[in-house]
N, C-alpha and C positions, 0 to 999 in steps of 0.2 A: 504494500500500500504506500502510495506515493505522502512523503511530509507535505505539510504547509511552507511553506516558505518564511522565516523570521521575520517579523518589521521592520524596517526600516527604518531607523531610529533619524527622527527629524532636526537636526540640530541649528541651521539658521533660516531667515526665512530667506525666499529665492534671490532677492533683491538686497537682501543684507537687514544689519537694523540700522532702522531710521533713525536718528536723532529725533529728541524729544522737542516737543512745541509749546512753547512757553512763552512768547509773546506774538502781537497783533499781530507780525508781518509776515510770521512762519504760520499763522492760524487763518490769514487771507490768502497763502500762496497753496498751504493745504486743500482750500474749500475751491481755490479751481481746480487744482488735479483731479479733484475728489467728482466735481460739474461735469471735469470733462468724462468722465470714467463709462459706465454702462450696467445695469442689473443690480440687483440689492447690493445691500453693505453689510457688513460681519463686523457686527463689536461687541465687545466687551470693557469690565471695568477692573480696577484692581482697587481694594479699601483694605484699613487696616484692623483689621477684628483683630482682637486679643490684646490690639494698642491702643488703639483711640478708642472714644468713649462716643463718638459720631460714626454715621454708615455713610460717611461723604465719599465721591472716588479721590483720588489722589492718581489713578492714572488710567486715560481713555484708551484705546485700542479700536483704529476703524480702518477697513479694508474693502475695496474694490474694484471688481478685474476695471482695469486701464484707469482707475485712479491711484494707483499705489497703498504703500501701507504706510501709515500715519500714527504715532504715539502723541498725545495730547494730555500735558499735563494741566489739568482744570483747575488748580487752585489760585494763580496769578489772575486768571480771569474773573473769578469770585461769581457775584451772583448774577442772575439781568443783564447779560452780556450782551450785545448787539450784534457780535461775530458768533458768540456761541446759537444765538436765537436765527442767524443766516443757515449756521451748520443743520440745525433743529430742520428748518425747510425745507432745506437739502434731503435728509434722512426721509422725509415723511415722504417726499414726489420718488420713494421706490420700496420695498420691503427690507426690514429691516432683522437679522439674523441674529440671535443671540444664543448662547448654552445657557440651560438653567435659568429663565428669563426674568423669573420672579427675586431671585436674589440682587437682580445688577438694575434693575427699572426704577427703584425708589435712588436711589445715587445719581441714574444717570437725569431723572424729573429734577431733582435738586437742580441741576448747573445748565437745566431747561432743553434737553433734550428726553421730549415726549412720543416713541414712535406711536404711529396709526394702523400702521400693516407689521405685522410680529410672525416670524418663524424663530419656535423654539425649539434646538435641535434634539434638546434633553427630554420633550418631552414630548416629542415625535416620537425618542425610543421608544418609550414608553407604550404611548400604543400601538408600535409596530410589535410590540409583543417581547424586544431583542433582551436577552438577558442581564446585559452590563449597559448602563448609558452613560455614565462618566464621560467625558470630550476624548481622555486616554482611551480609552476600551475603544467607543463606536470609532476613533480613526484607524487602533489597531483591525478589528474585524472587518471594516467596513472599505477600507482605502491602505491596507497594509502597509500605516506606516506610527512609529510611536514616539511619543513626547517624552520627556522628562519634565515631573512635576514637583522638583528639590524647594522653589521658591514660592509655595502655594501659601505657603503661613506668614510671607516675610512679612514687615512693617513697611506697606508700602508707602508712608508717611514722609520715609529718608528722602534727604534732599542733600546730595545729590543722587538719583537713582543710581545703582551701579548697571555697569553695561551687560553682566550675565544677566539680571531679573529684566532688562528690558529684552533682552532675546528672547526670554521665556514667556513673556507677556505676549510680545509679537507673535509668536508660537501659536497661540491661543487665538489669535484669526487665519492664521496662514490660509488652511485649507476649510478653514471653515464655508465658507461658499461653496465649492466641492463636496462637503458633507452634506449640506443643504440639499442637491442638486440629490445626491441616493437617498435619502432620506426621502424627499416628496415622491420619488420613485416608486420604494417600498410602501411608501402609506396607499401610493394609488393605484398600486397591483393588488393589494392586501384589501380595498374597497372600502380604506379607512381613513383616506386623505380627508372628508368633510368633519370625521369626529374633532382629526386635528383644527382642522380651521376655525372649526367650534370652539375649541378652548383655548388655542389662542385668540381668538374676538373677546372670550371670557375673563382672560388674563391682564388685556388692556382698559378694559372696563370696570375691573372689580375696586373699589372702592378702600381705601388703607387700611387697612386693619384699626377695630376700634382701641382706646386705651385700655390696658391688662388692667381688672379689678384688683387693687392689693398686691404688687408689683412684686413686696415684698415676700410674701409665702412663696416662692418660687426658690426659695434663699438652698442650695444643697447644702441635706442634714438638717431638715425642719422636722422628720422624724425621731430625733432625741428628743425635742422639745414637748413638754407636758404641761406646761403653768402660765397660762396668761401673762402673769408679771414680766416671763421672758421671752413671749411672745413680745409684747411691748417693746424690752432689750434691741431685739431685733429689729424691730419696724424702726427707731427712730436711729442705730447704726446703720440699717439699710439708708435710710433716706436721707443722710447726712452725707453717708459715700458716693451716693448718686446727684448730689445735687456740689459734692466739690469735684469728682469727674466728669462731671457738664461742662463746669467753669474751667479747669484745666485740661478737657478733651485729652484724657485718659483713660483705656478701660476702666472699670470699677475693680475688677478683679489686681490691679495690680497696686493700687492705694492698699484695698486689705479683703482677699480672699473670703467665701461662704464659711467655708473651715476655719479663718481666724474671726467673725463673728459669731459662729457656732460657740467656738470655746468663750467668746469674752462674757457670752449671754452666759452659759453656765456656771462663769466664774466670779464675775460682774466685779470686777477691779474698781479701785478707787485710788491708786495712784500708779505714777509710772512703773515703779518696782513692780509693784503687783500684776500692770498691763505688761510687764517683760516675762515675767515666769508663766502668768498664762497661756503665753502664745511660745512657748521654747519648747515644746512638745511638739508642736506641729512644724517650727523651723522657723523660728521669727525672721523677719526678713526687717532691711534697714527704710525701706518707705512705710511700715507701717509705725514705727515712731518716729519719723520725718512729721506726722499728723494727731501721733500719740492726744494731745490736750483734745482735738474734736473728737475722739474714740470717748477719751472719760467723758466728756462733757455729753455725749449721746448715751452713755450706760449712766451717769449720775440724773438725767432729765428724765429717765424713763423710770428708776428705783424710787422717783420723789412721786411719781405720776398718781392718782389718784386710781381704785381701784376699776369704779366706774368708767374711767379713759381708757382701760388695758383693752386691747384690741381682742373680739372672741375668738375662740378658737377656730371657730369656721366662718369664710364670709357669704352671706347670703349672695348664692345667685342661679341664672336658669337652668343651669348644666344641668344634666341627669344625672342619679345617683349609679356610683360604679357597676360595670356588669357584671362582677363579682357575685354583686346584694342582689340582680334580677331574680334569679330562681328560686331563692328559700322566701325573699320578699314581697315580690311582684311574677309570682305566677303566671296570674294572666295576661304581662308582658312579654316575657321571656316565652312562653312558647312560641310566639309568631315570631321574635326575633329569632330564634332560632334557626326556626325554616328557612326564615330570610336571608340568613348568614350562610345556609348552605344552600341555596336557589340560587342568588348572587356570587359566590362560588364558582359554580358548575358554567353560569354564561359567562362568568371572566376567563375561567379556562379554557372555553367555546372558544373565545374567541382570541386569545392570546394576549390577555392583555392585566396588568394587576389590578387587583379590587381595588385597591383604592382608587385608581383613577379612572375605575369603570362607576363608581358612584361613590359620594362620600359616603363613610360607615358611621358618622355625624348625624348621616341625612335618614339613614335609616335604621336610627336607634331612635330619631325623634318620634320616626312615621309609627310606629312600633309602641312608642311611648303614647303617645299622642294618637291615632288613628284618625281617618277624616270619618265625622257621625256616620254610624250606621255600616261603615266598610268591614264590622268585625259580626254582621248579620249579615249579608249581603255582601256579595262581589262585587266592588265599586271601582272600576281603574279608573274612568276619568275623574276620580276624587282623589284618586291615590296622584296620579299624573299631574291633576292641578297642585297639590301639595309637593311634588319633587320639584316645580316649576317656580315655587314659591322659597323654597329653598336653596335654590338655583343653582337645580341640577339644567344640563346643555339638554336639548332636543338629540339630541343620537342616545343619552345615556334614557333620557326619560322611556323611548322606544323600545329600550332592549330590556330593562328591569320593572318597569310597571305593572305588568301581567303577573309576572312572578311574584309582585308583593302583595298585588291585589290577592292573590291565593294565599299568598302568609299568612294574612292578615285574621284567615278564616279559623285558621288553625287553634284548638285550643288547648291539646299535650304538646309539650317541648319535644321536640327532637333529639333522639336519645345519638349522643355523641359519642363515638368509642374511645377508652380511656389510651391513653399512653404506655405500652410497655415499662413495666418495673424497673429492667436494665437496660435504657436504649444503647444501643453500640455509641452511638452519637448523640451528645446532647450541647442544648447552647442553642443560638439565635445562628440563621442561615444569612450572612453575607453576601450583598445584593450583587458585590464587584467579585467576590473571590468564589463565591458558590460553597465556599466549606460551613462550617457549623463553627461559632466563636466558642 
């Protein structure tokens, strides 16, 4: 049996790397190459997670055949730019190509590039069925050739960029336009190219996410915590840390880690001495008594706090109760869910495609929870259909799961699920890029 052939390992882009663009004359001389060019653009953004304390880009990446490739560094230009808002025009008079569309669109609205036509090549994988969609994987399987992704964490903040991470940046449009081009191929042999267009339309439309209820309980290691009072501890060093990594656009994490509020809640210090041996267990580091007096002054304002002020243990709001509690609780939820869970199943496997993005499992915990009147005596799809619509689910997914929940719905013993083997040969969570079991 004949091998595969290795990848290709991609090291610079065809043209070399560009210099970075950092002021007017290179960002007006950019946007005609860019005019003269033909067929979408491929870009991407690079930010600094785990550094900054903002989801701003710090460096653009845009490419198209006969405009060349361009790195744009967006921060000299700041906000309301009149060259960035020409660039913005430009992008919109063709389709605009992104991986992973949803992580890089809020950075790039920021510095007012808004595209209107969105191919997202991430999540084209996705319902092409393909098993790894990472930018690495589909250009290894898809185009036989591979990236290296060493600079994926860097702090892209540095200024001056170095010239390896701007290679690797460029990297990251190279062939993306080529990828584009098998990708709508596959979607439109496979009879699944309009699901895609449907969510990408749903991608550009969706509205920002609302603000997190109580930002704070999110804190890792809120599971040790038992007592209001250090409930409290916590909420007002949370909201002390986030509100001086705003003003110094810092992670939060590097002021002072979940694990060194963890300890200070159950140790509740009242002087430096005391805020040093607390935190010498877990590795004290030198920034977090760089700010040491605001740590006491946030455990001393919450120990004084009145009982009544302490934050409760749980904060009200519409989420449904874990699906843990369905069965022994809520009987006569959980058995439609159930069905539901494995109806929805069976069509995502039909079709090649993973449940979740064949409908949210959000959407149909609610329907579940909630049913439209009457659908749990009667077989009601277009009640069931009006409610996925409302929830908004896309027209291709409403069409392929609505029938099937409308019959859930009816159901009123759980579906009895086969337990797990005592000793699995393999156990762990299945890894979406490597296929093994963690």
């Amino acid at each position: 049996m004949e091998q595969e052939a290795p990848p290709v390992p991609l090291l610079v882009p065809q043209g070399g790397t560009p210099p970075v663009i950092d002021s007017d004359e290179a960002l007006k001389k950019a946007l005609q190459e860019l005019s003269a060019g033909t067929g979408p653009f491929a870009v991407d953004a690079e930010r600094a997670s785990g550094f900054r304390y903002s989801a701003r880009a710090y460096l653009i990446q845009i490419k198209r055949h006969g405009g060349g490739l361009h790195l744009i560094d967006p921060i000299p230009f700041g906000l309301n730019n009149a060259l960035m808002a020409s660039l913005n025009s430009l992008l919109n008079s063709d389709e605009v190509i992104l991986h992973a569309s949803t992580q890089d669109l809020a950075c790039l609205r920021e510095v007012g590039l808004d595209p209107i036509h969105l191919f997202d090549t991430e999540l084209a994988g996705r319902i092409a069925g393909l098993p790894r969609v990472g930018l690495g994987p589909l250009l290894e399987s898809l185009m036989g050739v591979s990236l290296a992704k060493e600079h994926s964490a860097a702090d892209w903040s540095t200024r001056p960029l170095p010239k390896e991470w701007l290679t690797y940046a460029a990297l990251d449009v190279e062939l993306l336009i080529e990828l584009r081009a098998t990708m709508y191929a596959l979607l439109n042999a496979a009879g699944k190219l309009e699901w895609a267009e449907q969510e990408f339309a749903a991608i550009l439309r969706a509205p920002p996410p609302p603000p997190r209820i109580d930002p704070w309980r999110r804190t890792s290691g809120m599971h040790k915590i038992k007592r209001r009072d250090q409930l409290a501890i916590i909420r007002e060093l949370w909201i002390r840390r986030d509100a001086l990594a705003c003003g110094l656009d810092i992670a939060q994490g590097k002021l002072l880690n979940d694990a060194a509020i963890i300890e200070l809640c159950l140790s509740a210090p009242t002087t430096k001495k005391e805020f040093e041996k607390a935190l010498r267990s877990i590795g004290l580091r030198a920034r977090w008594l760089e700010h040491h007096v605001i740590w006491l002054e946030a455990i001393a304002c919450a120990v004084a706090m009145p009982e009544h002020e302490w934050p409760p243990t749980r904060t009200t709001t519409d989420s449904l109760p874990p699906i843990k509690l369905w069965r022994d609780k809520f009987p006569e939820k959980f058995a439609p869910l159930s069905h539901a869970r494995a109806l929805i199943e069976a069509i995502a496997t039909e079709n090649s495609i993973p449940v979740e993005n064949l409908i949210s499992p959000e959407s149909i915990r609610r329907i579940c929870w909630s049913p439209p009147i009457g659908s749990r005596q009667v077989r009601d799809e277009p009640a069931v259909r009006t409610m996925l619509d409302g929830l908004g689910a896309r027209q291709w997914q409403i069409e392929l799961v609505a029938p099937a929940l409308a019959n859930a719905l009816l159901e009123r013993e759980p579906l009895e699920i086969p337990e797990p083997p005592e000793n699995p040969e393999v156990s762990g969570p299945v890894s979406q890029e490597t296929g093994e079991a963690g």
